[in-house]
GUMARMI-561289 format. One record per atom (N, C-alpha, C): residue in one letter; x, y, z. Coordinates in steps of 0.2 Angstrom, whole numbers, plus 5000, padded with zeros to 4 digits. Example, Ala and Ser with C-alpha at 12.3 -4.5 7.8 and 13.67 -1.06 7.14 Angstrom:
<recs>
A506649725039 A506249785039 A506649845039 S506449895035 S506849955036 S506450005039 
</recs>
This chain:
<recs>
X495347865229 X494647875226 X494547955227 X494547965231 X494748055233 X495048095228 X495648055230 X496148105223 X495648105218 X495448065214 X495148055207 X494648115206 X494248115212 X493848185212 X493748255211 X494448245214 X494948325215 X495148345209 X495548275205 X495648285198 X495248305193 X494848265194 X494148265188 X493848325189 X493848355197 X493548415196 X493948475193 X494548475196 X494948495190 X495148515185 X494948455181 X495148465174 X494548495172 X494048465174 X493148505172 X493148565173 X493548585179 X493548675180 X493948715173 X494448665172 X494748695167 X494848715158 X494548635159 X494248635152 X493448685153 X493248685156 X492648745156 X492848805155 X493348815158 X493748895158 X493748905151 X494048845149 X494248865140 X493748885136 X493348845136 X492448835133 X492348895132 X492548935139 X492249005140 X492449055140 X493049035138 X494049095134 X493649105126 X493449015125 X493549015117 X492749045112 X492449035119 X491649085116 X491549145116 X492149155122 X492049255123 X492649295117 X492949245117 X493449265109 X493349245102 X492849195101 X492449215095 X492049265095 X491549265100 X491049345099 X491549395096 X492149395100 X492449465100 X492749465094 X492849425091 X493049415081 X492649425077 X492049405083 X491549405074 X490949455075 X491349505079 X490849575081 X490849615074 X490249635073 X490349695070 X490549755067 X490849795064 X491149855066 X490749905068 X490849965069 X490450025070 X490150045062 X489450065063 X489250065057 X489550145054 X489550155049 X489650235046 X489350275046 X489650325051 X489150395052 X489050395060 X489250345063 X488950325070 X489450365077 X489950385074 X490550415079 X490150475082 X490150495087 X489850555092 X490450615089 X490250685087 X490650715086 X491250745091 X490750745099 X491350725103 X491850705104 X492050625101 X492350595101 X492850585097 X492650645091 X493050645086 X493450735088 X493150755095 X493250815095 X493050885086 X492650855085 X492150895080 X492050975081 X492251005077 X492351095077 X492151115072 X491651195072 X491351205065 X492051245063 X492451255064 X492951295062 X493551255058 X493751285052 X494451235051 X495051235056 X495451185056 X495951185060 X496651175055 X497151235056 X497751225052 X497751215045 X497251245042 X497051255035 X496651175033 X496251145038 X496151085034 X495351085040 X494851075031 X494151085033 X493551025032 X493350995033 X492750955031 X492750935024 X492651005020 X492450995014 X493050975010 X493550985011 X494350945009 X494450865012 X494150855015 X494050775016 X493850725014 X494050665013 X493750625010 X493250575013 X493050585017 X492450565020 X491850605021 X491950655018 X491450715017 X490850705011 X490150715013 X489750725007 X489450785006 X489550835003 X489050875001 X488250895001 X488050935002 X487450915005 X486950934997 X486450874996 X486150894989 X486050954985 X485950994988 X485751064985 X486251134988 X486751184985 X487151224989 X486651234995 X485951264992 X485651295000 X485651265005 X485651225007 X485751185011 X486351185018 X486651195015 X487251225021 X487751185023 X487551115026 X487751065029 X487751015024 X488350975027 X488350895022 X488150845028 X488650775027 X488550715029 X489250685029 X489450655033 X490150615033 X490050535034 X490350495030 X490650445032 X490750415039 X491050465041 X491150445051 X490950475057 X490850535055 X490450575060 X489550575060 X489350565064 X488450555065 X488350635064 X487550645059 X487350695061 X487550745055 X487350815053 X487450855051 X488350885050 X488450895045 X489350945046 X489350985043 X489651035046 X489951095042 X490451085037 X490451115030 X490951115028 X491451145029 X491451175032 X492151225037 X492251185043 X491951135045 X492151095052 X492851085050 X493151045057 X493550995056 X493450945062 X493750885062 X493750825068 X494550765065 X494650735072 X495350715071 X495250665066 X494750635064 X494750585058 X494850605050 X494950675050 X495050725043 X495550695039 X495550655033 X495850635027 X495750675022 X496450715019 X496450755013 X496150705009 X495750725004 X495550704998 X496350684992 
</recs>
C-alpha cells in the first residue's frame, strides 16, 4: 500500500510538471510580437550619422516626416524621432 503512494505521488508530480511545460509554452507561442516602432535606439545602436554610405533615408523602414521642415521622420522599428542621415543595425536598402 505504501508503494502505491509513492507511485501515485509520482506520477501526479509529473503529470503536473507537464501541465506546467505545456502552459508556459503556449503562452510562449502565442505571445505577441514587439509592436513597430518600439526597439530603443540603443539597441539598434542608432547613429545620427550615415555608416558606410548607408543612411535612414535609403531605408525601408523609414518614413519621411510630413513637411521637409520638419527635419526628422519616423521608422518602422526604431522608437522615437530619426534622422534622415542616421543609421542603426536594422538598415534595409530600399
Amino acid at each position: 500500500m505504501n508503494q502505491e503512494k509513492k507511485t501515485s505521488r509520482r506520477i501526479m508530480l509529473f503529470r503536473s510538471g507537464i501541465v506546467l511545460g505545456a502552459i508556459i509554452l503556449t503562452r510562449l507561442a502565442t505571445d505577441t510580437p514587439a509592436k513597430a516602432g518600439s526597439m530603443s535606439k540603443g539597441m539598434l545602436h542608432y547613429q545620427n550619422s550615415p555608416k558606410d554610405g548607408k543612411m535612414c533615408a535609403d531605408c525601408a523602414a523609414y518614413t519621411p516626416p510630413p513637411s521637409p521642415d520638419a527635419g526628422t521622420g519616423t521608422c518602422k522599428i526604431v522608437a522615437g524621432p530619426v534622422n534622415p542621415q542616421g543609421w542603426c543595425m536594422a538598415f534595409s536598402q530600399r
